[in-house]
N, C-alpha and C positions, 0 to 999 in steps of 0.2 A: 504494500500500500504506500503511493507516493503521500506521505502527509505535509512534504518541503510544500507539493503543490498545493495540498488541500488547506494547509494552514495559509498559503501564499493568495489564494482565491478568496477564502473570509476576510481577508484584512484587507484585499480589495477592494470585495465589494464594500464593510462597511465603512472605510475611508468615502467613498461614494454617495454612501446613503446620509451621511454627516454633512455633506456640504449643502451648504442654500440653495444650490443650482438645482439639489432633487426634488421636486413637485407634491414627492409621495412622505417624504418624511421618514422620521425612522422605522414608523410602524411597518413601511417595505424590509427592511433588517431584518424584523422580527418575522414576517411573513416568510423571506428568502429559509431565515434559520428553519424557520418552521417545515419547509419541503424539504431541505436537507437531513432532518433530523425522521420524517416519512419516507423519505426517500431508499432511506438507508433500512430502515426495519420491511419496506417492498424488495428490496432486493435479494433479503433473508431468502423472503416469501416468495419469491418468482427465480432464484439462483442466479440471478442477475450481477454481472462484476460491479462494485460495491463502490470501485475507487473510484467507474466512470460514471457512475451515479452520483457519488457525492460532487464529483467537480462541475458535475452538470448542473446539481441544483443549486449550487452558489452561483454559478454564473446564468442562468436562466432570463432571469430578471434585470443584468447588468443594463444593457442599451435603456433601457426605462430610468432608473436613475444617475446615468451619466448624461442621458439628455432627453426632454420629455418630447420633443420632435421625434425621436424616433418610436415612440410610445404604437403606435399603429402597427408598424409591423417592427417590434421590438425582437422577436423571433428569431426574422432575417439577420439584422445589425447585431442582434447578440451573439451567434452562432460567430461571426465574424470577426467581433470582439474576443469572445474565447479562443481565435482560431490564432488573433495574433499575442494575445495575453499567455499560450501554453507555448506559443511558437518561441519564447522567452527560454524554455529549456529544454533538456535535452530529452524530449518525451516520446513517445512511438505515434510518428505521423498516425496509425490506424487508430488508436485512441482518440486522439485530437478528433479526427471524423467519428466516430463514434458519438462524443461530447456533443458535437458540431450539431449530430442528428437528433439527439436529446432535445436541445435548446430548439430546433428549429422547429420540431413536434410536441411540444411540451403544453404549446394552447387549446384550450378545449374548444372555444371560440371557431378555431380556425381548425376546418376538418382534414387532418392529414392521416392517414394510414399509418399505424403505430409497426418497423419494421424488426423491432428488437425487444428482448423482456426488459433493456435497459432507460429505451424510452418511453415506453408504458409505467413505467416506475418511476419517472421523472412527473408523467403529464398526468397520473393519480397522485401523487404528492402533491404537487401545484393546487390541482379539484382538494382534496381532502384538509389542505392546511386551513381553511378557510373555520373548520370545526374548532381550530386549537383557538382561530383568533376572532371569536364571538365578541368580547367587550369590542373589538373595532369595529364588526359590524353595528352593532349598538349606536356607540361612537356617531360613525357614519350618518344611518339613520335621525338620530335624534338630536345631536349637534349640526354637525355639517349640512344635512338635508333638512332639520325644523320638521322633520314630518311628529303628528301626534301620537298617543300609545300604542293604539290597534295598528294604524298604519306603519309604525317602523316595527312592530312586531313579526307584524308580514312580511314586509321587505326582508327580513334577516333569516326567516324561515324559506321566504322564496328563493332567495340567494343558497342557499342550504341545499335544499331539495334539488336545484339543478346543480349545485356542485358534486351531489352526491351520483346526478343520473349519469353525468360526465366520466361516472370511473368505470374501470373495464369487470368484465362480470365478476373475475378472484380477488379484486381490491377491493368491490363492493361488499362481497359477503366478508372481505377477512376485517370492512370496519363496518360493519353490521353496526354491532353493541356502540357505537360512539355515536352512530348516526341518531338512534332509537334512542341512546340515552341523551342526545340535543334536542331532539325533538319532544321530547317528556316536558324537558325544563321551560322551553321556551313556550311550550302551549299548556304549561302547569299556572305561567304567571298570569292567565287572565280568570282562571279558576281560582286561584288562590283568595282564602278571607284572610283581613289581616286584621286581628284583634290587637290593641293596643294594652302593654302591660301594663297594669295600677300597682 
C-alpha cells in the first residue's frame, strides 16, 4: 500500500478545501473523508484493490474545490488533475488509469457504465456518504435554503432515498441497516411528542 501517496492526496486535497477560493467549504473535506473512509470498507466487500480506491476517493472531488468553474463536469478535470498530481511519482502508469477511471465514473448524476469493482466502490461511497453527513443536509435545508420543518425534512429524506437508489445492488443490501436506521430517525421526528420536564 502506497501511503507516501495516500497520505500525499489528503493533504492535498485539504490544503484545497481551506482556501477561500472553494465554494463548498470545508464541509466538502469532511464529505471527500467520508467516501474514502466507504470506500475502503467496499473494497473489503467487493475485493477490490484498496490503494486505488483510497487514492481515488480523495481525489474524486479535487476539480470542484480547486475551482468551482469546473464544478459541471468536475469528473472530467478531476481524473486529469489526478492524472498529473500521481504523475509526480514514481507510480505504475496502469494504476494512474485505473484512479483516472474511478474519478471519471464516480457521479451518479452522470450515467456511465461502472467497468471495475474499483469504481463501483468509489461511485457507492460518493451515493452513500451523504448518510454519514445528515447534520449538513439539515444544515443545507434549513439555513442555506430557509425552507420550513416538513419541507426540509423532505428535502433531506428525498436526497437520501435517491442516494441510496444510486448504489449498485451488493452496496445497497450490504448498507441496508444504515439506510433503514436514517430513515427511522428522520420520519421518527415529526411523530415524536415532546413533553417538557418540570
Amino acid at each position: 500500500m502506497r501511503t507516501d501517496i495516500i497520505d500525499y492526496c489528503q493533504s492535498e486535497v485539504l490544503s484545497r478545501c481551506k482556501k477561500t477560493t472553494n465554494k463548498f467549504g470545508m464541509g466538502c473535506y469532511y464529505h471527500i473523508k467520508s467516501v474514502v473512509q466507504n470506500a475502503a470498507l467496499l473494497s473489503e466487500e467487493f475485493g477490490a484493490d484498496k490503494e486505488i480506491v483510497m487514492i481515488a476517493s480523495w481525489l474524486h472531488d479535487i476539480a470542484s474545490v480547486t475551482d468551482y468553474s469546473m464544478y459541471e463536469e468536475h469528473h472530467i478535470y478531476g481524473a486529469r488533475i489526478a492524472g498529473e498530481l500521481l504523475g509526480r511519482f514514481d507510480y505504475d502508469p496502469i494504476k494512474i488509469q485505473a484512479i483516472q477511471n474511478c474519478i471519471r465514473s464516480h457521479r451518479g448524476s452522470v450515467p456511465v457504465e461502472k467497468q471495475s469493482s474499483e469504481e463501483i466502490c468509489v461511485a457507492d461511497a460518493d451515493a452513500i456518504s451523504h448518510f454519514d453527513n445528515i447534520p449538513s443536509l439539515l444544515y443545507l435545508a434549513y439555513v442555506t435554503k430557509s425552507m420550513d420543518f416538513e419541507s426540509g425534512k423532505q428535502f433531506v429524506i428525498d436526497k437520501l432515498n435517491r442516494s441510496y437508489r444510486k448504489l449498485s445492488d451488493r452496496s445497497r443490501l450490504f448498507y441496508k441497516d444504515k439506510y433503514q436506521n436514517s430513515m427511522a430517525l428522520l420520519n421518527a421526528s415529526s411523530t415524536m411528542k415532546i413533553t417538557p420536564s418540570i
